[in-house]
C-alpha positions as CSV (number, residue, x, y, z in Angstrom):
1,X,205.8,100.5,229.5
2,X,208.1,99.3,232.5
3,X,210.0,96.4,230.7
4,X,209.8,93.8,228.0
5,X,210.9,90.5,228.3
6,X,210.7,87.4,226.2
7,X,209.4,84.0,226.9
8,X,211.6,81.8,228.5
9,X,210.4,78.3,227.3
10,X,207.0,76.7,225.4
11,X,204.8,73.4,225.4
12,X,202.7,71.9,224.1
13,X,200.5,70.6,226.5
14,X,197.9,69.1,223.9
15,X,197.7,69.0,220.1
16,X,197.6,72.7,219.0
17,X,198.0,74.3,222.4
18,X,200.9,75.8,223.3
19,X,201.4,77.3,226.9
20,X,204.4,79.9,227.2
21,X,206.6,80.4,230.4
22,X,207.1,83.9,231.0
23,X,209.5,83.1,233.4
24,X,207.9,85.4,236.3
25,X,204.7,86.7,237.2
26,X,203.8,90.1,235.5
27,X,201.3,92.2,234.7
28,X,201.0,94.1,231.1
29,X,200.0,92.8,228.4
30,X,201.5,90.5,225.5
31,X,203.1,91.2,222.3
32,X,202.8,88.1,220.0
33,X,204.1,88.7,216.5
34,X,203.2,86.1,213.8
35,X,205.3,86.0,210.8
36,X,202.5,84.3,208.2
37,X,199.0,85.1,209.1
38,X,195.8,83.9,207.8
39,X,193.5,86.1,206.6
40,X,190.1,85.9,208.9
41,X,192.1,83.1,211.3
42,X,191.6,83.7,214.8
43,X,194.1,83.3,217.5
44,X,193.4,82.7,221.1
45,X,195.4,83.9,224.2
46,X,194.5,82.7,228.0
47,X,196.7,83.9,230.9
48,X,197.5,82.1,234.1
49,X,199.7,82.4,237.1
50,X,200.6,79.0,237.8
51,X,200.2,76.0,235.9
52,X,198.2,72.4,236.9
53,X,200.6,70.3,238.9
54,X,202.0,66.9,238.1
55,X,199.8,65.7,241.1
56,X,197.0,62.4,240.9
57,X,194.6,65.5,241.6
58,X,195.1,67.6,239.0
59,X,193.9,64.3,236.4
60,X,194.4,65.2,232.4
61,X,194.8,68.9,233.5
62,X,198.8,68.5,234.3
63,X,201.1,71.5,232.5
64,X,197.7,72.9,231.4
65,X,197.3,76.9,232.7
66,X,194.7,77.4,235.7
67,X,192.7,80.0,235.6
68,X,190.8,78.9,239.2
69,X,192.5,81.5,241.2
70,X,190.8,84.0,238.7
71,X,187.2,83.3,239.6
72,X,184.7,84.6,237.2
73,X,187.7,86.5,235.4
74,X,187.5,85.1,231.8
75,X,191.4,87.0,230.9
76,X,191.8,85.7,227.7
77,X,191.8,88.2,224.1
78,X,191.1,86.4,220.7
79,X,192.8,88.1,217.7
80,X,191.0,88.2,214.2
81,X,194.7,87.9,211.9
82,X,195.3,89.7,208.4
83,X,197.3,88.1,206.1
84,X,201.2,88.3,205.8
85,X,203.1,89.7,209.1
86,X,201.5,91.3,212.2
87,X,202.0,92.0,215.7
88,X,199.1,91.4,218.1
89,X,199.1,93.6,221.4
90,X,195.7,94.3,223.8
91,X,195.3,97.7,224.9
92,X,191.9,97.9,226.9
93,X,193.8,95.6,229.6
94,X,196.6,94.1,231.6
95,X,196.3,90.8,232.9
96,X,198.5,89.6,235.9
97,X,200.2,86.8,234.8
98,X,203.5,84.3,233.7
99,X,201.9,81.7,231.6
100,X,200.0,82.4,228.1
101,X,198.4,79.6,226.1
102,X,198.4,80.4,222.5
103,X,195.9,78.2,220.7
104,X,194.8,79.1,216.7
105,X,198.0,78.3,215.2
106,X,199.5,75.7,212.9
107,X,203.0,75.5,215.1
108,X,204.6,77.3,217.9
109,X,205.5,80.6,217.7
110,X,209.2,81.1,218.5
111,X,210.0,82.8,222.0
112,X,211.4,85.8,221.0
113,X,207.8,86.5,218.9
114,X,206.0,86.1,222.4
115,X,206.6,88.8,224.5
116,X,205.3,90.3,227.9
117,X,204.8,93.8,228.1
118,X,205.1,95.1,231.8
119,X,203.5,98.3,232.2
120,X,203.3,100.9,235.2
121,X,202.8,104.1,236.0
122,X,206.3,104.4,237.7
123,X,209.0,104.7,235.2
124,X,211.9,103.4,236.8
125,X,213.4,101.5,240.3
126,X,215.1,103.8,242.8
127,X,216.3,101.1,245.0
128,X,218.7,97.7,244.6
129,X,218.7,94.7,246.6
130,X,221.5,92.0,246.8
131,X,222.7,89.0,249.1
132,X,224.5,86.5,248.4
133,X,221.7,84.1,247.4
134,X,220.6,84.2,244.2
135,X,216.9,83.0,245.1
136,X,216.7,86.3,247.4
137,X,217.9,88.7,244.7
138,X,215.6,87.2,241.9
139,X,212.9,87.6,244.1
140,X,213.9,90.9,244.7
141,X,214.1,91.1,240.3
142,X,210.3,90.3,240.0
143,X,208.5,93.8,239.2
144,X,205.2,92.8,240.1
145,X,204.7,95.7,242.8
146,X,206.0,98.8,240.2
147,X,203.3,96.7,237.3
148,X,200.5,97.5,240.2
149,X,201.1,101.1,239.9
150,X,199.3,101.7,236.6
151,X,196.8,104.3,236.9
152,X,195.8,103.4,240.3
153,X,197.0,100.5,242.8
154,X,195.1,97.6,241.9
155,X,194.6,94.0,241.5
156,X,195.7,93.0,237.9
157,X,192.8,92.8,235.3
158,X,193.2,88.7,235.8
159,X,190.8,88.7,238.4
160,X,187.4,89.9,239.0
161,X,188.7,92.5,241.7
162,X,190.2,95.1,239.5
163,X,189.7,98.3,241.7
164,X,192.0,100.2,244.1
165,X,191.1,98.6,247.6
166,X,192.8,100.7,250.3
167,X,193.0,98.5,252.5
168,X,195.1,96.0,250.7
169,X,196.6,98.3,247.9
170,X,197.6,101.0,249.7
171,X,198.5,99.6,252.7
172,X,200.1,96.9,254.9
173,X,202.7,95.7,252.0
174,X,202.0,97.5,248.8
175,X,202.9,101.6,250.1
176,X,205.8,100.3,252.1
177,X,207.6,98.5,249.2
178,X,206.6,101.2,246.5
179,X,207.7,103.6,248.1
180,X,210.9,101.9,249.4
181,X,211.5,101.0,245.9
182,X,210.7,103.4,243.5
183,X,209.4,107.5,243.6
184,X,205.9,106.6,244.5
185,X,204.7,109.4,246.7
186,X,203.0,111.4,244.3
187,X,201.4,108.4,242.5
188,X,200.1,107.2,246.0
189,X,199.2,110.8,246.9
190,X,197.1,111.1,244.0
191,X,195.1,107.8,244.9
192,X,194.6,109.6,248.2
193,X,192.8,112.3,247.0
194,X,190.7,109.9,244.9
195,X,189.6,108.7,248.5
196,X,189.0,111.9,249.8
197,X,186.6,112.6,246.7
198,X,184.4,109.3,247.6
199,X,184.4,110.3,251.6
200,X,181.0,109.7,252.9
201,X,179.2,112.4,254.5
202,X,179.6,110.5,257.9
203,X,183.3,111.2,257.0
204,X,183.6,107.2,256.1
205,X,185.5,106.1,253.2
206,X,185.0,103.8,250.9
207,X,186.7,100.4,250.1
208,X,187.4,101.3,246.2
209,X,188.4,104.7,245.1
210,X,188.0,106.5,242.8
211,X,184.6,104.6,241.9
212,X,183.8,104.0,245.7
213,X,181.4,101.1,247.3
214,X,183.3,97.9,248.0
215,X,181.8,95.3,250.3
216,X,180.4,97.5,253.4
217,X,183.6,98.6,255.0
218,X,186.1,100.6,255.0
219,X,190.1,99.8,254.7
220,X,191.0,97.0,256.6
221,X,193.7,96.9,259.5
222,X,193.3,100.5,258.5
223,X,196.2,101.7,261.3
224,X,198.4,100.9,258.5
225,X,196.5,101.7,255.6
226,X,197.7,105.7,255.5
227,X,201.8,104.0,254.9
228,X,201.9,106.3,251.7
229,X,205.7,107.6,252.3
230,X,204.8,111.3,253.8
231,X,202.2,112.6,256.7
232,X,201.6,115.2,254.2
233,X,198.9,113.2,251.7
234,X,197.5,112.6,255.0
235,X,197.2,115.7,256.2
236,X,196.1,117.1,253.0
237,X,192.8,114.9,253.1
238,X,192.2,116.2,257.2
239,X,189.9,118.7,256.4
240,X,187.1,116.8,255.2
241,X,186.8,114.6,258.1
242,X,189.5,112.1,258.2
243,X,191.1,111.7,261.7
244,X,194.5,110.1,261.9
245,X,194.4,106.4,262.4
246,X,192.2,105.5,265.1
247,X,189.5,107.6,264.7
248,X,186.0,105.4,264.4
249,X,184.9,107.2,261.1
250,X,188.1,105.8,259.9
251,X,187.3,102.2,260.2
252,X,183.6,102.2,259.9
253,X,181.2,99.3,259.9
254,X,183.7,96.9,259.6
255,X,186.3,97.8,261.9
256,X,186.6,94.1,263.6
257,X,186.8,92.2,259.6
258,X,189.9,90.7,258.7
C-alpha cells in the first residue's frame, strides 16, 4: 500500500447511481465500507478516468463515467454483501482510475466509507517538488508513476494492456521519473532481468517481459529504453547478447515503428 485517500465529492448522475470523485487519477484498488448490508444484495463498482463532458456530443451520457479509453477492459468488481457491517476491497486487481460508480445501493455511501487504495511496489518518495504555482506542485502530488511500480512497470489493470512493455514502461518517461523520484533501481533492475530471461535466441527481445510476445517488435525508440538509473542492469544483461543501444538485435523487426 502507497497511500489511502478518501473521496472528494459524489453524484448522482441517475436514480441509484452514484459516481465518486477521487479527486486524482490512481491506481489500487477501492475500499468501500457499508454500514447496513443486505444479506445476498449485490453491489456494483465501475472505474473510469474521466467522466462524459457537458458537451451536445456526449447526449444523456453527461457526468456519467467513460470507460471508452479502456477498450475491451470490462474493470468493474460486483460484491455479493452479508448482513450488518462490512468492508469490500478487490485483491486479484488494481484498476487505474479517479472516478467509481457505485450502483446496488439504497443511498450514497458517505465519502469517508469510499476510499482508494494506492498501491506500489516502492514504499515511499525520495524526491519533492515546489514552485510557486500551486497547479505545478499538485501535479507534481499525483502518484500515479510510484502506483505503476507494483510488481512490474505496467499499464494499470483498466485497460486491456496490462503487461510490462519496455518500450513505454521502462523507458522514455517512466525510468527517468521513477528513478528521479523514488529508489527505483533495484525494482527496474529486476524487470531487466525479466527481459534478459525472454531474450530470443537471435538475441531479440521481446515487447512484454516477463511473459514475452507483444506485437512483433521489440522496444520502441529503444535508444532510450535502457534509462533504468545505472549502466550496471545494463551491463549485467551483456552477456547474453544485448549490445548497448544501437545494436540491430536491439531493435529488431520493428526498428522504424513509432
Amino acid at each position: 500500500m502507497f497511500r489511502t485517500l478518501a473521496a472528494k465529492s459524489v453524484k448522482e448522475v441517475r436514480p441509484g447511481v452514484y459516481v465518486y470523485d477521487m479527486g486524482q487519477n490512481l491506481v489500487g484498488v477501492p475500499r468501500v465500507s457499508i454500514a447496513n448490508g443486505r444479506a445476498g444484495g449485490k453491489v456494483t463498482l465501475r472505474f473510469s478516468e474521466m467522466l462524459y463532458p457537458d458537451l451536445k456530443e456526449s447526449g444523456k451520457n453527461v457526468g456519467m463515467i467513460m470507460t471508452e479509453n479502456y477498450r475491451a477492459s470490462l474493470s468493474q468488481d460486483v460484491y455479493t454483501m452479508k448482513a450488518g457491517s462490512q468492508v469490500f476491497q478487490p485483491r486479484f486487481t488494481s484498476p487505474g482510475y479517479q472516478y467509481i460508480e457505485i450502483t446496488g445501493i439504497d443511498e450514497p455511501l458517505p465519502l469517508a466509507a469510499v476510499q482508494g487504495v494506492a498501491i506500489s511496489s516502492i514504499t515511499a518518495l525520495t524526491a519533492d517538488y515546489k514552485t510557486s504555482s500551486e497547479k505545478v506542485n499538485r501535479l507534481c502530488r499525483i502518484w500515479s508513476g510510484p502506483t505503476w511500480t507494483t510488481s512490474s512497470p505496467y499499464r494499470p489493470t483498466a485497460r486491456n494492456a496490462t503487461s510490462a512493455w519496455a518500450g513505454r514502461a521502462t523507458s522514455r518517461f517512466f525510468s527517468r521519473t521513477a528513478t528521479y523520484v523514488s529508489n527505483a533501481n533495484q525494482f527496474l533492475t529486476r524487470h531487466m532481468y525479466a527481459m534478459r530471461d525472454v531474450q530470443a535466441p537471435s538475441g531479440r527481445f521481446t515487447d512484454v517481459a516477463p511473459i514475452g510476445g507483444g506485437f512483433g517488435g521489440v522496444l520502441w525508440e529503444a535508444r532510450e529504453s535502457w534509462s533504468v538509473g545505472s549502466l550496471s542492469a545494463i551491463q549485467r544483461c551483456r552477456p547474453v547478447g544485448a549490445e548497448l543501444p544501437g545494436d540491430d538485435r536491439l531493435h529488431g523487426v520493428s526498428r522504424n515503428h513509432h
